[in-house]
Every structure is written in C-alpha cells, then in structure tokens.
C-alpha positions as CSV (number, residue, x, y, z in Angstrom):
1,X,35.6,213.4,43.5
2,X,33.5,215.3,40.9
3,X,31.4,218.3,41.2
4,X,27.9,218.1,39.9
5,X,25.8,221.3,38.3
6,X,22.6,220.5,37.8
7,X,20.8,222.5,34.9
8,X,17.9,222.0,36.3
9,X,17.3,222.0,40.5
10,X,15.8,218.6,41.6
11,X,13.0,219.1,44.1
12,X,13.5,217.0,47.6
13,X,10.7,215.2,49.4
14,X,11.7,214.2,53.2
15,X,10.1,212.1,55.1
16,X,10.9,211.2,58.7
17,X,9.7,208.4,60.8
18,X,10.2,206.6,64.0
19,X,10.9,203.0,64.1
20,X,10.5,201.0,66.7
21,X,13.4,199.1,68.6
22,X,15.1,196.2,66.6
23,X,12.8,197.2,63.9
24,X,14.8,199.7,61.7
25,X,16.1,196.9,59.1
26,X,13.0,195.3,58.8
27,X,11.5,199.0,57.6
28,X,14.6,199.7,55.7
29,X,13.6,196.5,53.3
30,X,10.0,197.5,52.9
31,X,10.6,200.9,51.9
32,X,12.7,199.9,49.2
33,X,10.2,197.2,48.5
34,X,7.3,199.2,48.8
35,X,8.4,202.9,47.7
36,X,11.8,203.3,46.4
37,X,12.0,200.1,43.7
38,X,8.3,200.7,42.5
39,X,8.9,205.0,42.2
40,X,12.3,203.9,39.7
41,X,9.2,203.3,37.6
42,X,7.5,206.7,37.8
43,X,7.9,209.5,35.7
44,X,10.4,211.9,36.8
45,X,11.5,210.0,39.8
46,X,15.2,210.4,39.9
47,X,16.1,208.4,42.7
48,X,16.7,208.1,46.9
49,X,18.6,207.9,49.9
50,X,18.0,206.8,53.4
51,X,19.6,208.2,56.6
52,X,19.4,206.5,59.8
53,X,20.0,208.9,62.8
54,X,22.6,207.7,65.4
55,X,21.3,210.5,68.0
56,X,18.2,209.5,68.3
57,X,17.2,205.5,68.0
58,X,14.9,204.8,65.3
59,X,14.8,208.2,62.7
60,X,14.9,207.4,59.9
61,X,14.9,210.0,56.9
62,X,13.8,209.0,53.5
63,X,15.2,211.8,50.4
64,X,13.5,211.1,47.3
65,X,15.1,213.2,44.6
66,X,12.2,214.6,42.2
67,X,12.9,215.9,38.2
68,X,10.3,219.2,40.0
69,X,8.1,220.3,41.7
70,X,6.0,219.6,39.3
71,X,6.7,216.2,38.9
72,X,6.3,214.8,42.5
73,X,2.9,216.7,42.7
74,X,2.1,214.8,39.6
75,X,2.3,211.1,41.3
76,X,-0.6,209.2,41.4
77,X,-2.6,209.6,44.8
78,X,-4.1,206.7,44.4
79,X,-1.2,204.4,43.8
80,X,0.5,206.0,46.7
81,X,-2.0,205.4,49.1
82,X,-2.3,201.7,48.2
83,X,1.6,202.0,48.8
84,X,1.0,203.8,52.3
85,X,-1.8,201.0,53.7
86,X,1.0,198.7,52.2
87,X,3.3,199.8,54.1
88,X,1.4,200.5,57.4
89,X,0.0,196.8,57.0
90,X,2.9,195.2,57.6
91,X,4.6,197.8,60.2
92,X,1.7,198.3,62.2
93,X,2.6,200.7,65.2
94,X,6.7,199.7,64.7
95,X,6.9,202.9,62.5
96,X,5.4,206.0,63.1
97,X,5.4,209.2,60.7
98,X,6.9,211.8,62.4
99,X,7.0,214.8,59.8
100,X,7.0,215.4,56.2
101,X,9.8,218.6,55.9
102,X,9.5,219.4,52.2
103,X,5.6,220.7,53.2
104,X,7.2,223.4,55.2
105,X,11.0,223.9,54.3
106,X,11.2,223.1,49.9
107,X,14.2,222.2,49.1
108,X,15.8,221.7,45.7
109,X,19.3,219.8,44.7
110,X,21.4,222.6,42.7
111,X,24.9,220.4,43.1
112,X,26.5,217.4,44.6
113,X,30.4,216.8,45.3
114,X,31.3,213.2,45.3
C-alpha cells in the first residue's frame, strides 16, 4: 500500500439514489454509459467510484472526483441535462434521486492510502 498527498485537494460530488428492486445492475451500466465514460472526456474530471449500500437495498452512491471546485462548476449545464433526461429515459421511476451531499457538506480529497 502507498500513501497518496495530493498537492492540490480534489473537490467530491456525491450523489445518492434509490434503485429499484433487481434494478441496481442495470443502473450501474448506464451510469458508466451515460456519466462516468463520457465525463473521462471533460476537463478536469479526474475520475469515479460507485458504492452500493448493503443496509439499505438499492443506495447507491456515485463519488466523482473533481481537479476543484472550480472545475465541476465549470461543466456544461447543457450537456449534463441532456445526460440527466438520458438517464431518467431509460430508468423511468426504477431510480430515484435521493440527495446531492456535496450541496450541503463540500468535501475535498487531501490523501488516499491504498
């Protein structure tokens, strides 16, 4: 394992939704479809990570790892809602937003150990 320093602290965006029985792999595919693989292509995008609750059926959190602040308040509002109706198109009521915690809580990455 390896300790990580960032120089620079890497703003977090969490989202959290509520999947619908039987439905959680089918979202987990569309999100990388729809969000994660497309974002790879954004400027400072740095990557993600998914967590799937096992206390409470269908949470799942989406991390996406920002270069700033700055930076994720820079993406495109109209590409994202495209990517939004995208993704609520083909999930229909199966996933429902629950919360978005950077809005309240902001949360930076200052190191990782793995």
């Amino acid at each position: 394992m390896e300790l990580k320093v960032y120089d620079k602290p890497q703003f977090i965006e969490e989202l959290v939704f509520r999947i619908a029985p039987g439905q959680v792999e089918r979202y987990l595919e569309l999100e990388q479809e729809i969000f994660s693989e497309p974002l790879s292509h954004r400027a400072g995008f740095l990557g993600a990570e998914t967590w799937v609750s096992k206390d409470h059926e269908g949470e799942v959190t989406s991390l996406y790892f920002w270069e700033s602040e700055e930076a994720y308040h820079n993406l495109d509002q109209v590409w994202l809602g495209g990517q939004k109706d995208k993704m609520g198109q083909l999930m229909g009521e199966d996933a429902v937003f629950v919360r978005a915690g950077h809005v309240s809580d902001r949360r930076f990455r200052v190191r990782e150990y793995r």
